[in-house]
N, C-alpha and C positions, 0 to 999 in steps of 0.2 A: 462753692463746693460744699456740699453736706456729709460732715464727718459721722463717721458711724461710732456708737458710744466707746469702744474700744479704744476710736483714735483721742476720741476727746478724754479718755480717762489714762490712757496711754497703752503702751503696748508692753504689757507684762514682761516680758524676753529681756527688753528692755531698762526696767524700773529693780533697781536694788531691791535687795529681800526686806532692809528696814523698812522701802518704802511700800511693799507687797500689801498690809491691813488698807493702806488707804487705796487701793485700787480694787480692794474686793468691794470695799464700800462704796466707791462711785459707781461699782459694776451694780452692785444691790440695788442702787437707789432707781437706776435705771429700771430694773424691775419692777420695783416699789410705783415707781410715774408709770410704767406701761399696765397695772395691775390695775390702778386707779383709774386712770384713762378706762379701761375695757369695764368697770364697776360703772362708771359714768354714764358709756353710750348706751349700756344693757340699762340701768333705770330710765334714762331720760327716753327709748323704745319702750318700754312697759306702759310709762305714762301718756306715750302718743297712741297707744292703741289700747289702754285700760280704761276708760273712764272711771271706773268705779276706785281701781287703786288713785288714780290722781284728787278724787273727791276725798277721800280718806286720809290721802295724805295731807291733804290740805286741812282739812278741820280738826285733825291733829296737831299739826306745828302750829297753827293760828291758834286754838285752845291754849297750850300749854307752852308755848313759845313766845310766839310774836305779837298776839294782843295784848298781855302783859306789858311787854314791854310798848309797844305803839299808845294804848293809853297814859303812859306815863310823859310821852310827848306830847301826846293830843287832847291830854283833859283841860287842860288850861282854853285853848280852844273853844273845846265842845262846851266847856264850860258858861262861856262865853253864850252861844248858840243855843247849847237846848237848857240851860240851868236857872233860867227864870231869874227871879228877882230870889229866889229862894225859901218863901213864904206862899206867895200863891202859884197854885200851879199852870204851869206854860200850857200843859194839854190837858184837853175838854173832848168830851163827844167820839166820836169812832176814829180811829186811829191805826195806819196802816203803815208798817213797816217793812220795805225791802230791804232781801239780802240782811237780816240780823243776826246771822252767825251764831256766835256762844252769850249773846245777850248783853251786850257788853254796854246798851244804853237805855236795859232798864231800871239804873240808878237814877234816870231823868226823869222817871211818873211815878216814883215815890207816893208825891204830895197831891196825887190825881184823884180822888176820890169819884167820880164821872167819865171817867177814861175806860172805853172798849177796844182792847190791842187787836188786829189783825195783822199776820203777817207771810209774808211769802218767802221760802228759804229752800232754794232747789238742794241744796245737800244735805242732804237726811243725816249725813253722820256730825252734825253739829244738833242734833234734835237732842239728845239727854245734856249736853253743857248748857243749850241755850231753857233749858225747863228747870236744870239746879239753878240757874243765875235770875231768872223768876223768882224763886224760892227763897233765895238769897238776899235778894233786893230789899224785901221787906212790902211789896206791892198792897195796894189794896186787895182784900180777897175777892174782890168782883172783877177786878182786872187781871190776877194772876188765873182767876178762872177763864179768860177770857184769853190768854195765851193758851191755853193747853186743850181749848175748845175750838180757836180759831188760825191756826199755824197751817198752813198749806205748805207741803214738800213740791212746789212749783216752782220755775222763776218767774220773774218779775213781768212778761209779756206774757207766761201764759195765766198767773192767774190775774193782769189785767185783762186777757178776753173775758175770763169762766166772771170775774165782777161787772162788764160790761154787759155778758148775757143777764145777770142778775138783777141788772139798772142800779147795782150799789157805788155807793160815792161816800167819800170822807170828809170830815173835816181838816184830816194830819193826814200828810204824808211823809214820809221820816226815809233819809236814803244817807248813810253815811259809807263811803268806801264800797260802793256799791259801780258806779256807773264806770270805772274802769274794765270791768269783767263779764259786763253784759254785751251781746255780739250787735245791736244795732241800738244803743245808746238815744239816738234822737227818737226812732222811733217810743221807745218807752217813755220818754219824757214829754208827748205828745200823749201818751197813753196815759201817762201820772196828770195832766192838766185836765183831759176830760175825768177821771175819777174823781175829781176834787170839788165839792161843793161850793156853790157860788160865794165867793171868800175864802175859799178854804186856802190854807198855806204849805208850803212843801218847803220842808226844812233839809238843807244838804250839807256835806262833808267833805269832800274828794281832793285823792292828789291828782295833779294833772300833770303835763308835760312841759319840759323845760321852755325858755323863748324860742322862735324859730332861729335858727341860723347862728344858737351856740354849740358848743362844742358837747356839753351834756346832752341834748336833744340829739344829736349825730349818735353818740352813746349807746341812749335810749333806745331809738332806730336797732340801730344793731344785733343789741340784747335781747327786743323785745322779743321774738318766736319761741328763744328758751324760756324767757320769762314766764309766756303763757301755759307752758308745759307745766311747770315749776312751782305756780303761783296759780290756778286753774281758771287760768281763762284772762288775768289778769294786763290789760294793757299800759304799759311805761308812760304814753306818749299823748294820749289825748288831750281833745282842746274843748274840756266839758263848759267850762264857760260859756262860751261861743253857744254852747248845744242850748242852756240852757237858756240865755238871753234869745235862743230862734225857737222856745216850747209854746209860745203863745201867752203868758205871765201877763198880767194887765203891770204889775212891778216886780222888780226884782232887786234884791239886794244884795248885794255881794262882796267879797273882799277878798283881795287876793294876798295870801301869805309865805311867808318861807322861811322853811324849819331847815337849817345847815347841818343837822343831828339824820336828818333822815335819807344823808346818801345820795342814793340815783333817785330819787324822790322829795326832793326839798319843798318843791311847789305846790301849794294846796290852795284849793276855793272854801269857803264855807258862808252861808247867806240863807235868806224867806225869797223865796218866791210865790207871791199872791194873785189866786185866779180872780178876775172881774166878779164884782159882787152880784151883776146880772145877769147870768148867764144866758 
């Protein structure tokens, strides 16, 4: 039987007058939950039928929120990954980064004196964080010219067509926290081994989804549709591994890791995947 909040706060008529303040307040609160609730459905409907509010929203709280704090988890990591030996530089030659956000790893071509950035980032409203964080970095000026020359407001498939019609191809491919959020994952990652010159290397990041057949992964399932609203586009649960060992890689290297600090998100990849030096 589902009591109605009256019964479960009691029934006034009832409750002595000392005890009358704590029954306005359980009445309140009831209020207080139904007000939130109805604040809830009205955003998470704005963001299934806004795109542009949900883009916004997202390169805001990722700005000024949560990759602050996600780099203070993940630098040790990336560090690991894209930080070279610390003397000479990791990246050389044309260099292509998806989904780079607020610019969060170009403290990694620093020491790149040779480095041409390209980059693909379908939400426009991360375009001034990710051009101060250029700026910031300290880049070389041929390189930081080369962000601000070469940034496409596309995602990730479409400016692999507009480079495929081009016949351009990289050396670096660079994808961190990227391949959750894009809607057909394998296909890009087929599309990132043809861009890539013979040798060329694809350097990755990604959280993935819990094992099959734990309880977190049930979780994940669950959550994820609100996730996506919330997170733009963002998926809990994949098995990017899997995706990236079936891209065609002549090697791949990989590692899999897990961070207990990061919630419904513990599990992450990070690895070089190398295309055939003969194409």
């Amino acid at each position: 039987t589902t009591n109605t909040p009256g019964e479960m706060c009691g029934n006034r008529s009832n409750i002595p007058r000392s005890r009358s303040t704590g029954w306005i307040v359980c009445k309140w609160l009831w209020v207080v939950m139904a007000v939130l609730v109805a604040v809830l459905a009205v955003a998470v409907g704005v963001l299934a039928v806004c795109d542009d509010c949900r883009h916004r929203m997202f390169a805001a709280w990722m700005t000024h929120l949560v990759a602050p704090q996600l780099e203070g988890l993940h630098r040790p990591l990336k560090d690991q990954l894209l930080g070279g030996d610390g003397v000479s530089p990791l990246f050389s030659g044309e260099l292509l980064e998806l989904g780079p956000g607020s610019g969060t790893n170009f403290k990694y071509m620093t020491n790149s004196p040779f480095l041409r950035w390209h980059g693909a980032e379908p939400n426009d409203h991360f375009r001034e964080s990710l051009l101060a964080s250029a700026t910031e970095a300290g880049l070389e000026p041929a390189t930081e010219a080369s962000v601000r020359e070469n940034l496409l407001a596309l995602s990730g498939e479409a400016a692999m067509e507009e480079y495929a019609r081009q016949g351009k191809q990289f050396d670096v491919i660079l994808c961190t926290l990227v391949l959750c959020s894009v809607p057909d994952p394998a296909a890009l990652l087929k599309q990132v081994h043809d861009r890539l010159v013979p040798g060329g290397r694809f350097y990755f990041f990604e959280h993935v989804g819990a094992p099959e057949e734990s309880t977190l992964r049930m979780i994940q399932r669950f959550v994820d549709p609100l996730w996506q609203l919330l997170a733009d586009g963002c998926h809990l649960s994949r098995d990017t591994a899997r995706l990236v060992n079936q891209a065609g890689f002549e090697e791949v290297e990989l590692r899999t890791v897990h961070l207990p600090d990061m919630g419904m998100l513990p599990h992450h990849i990070l690895g070089v995947a190398t295309k055939q030096m003969i194409d």
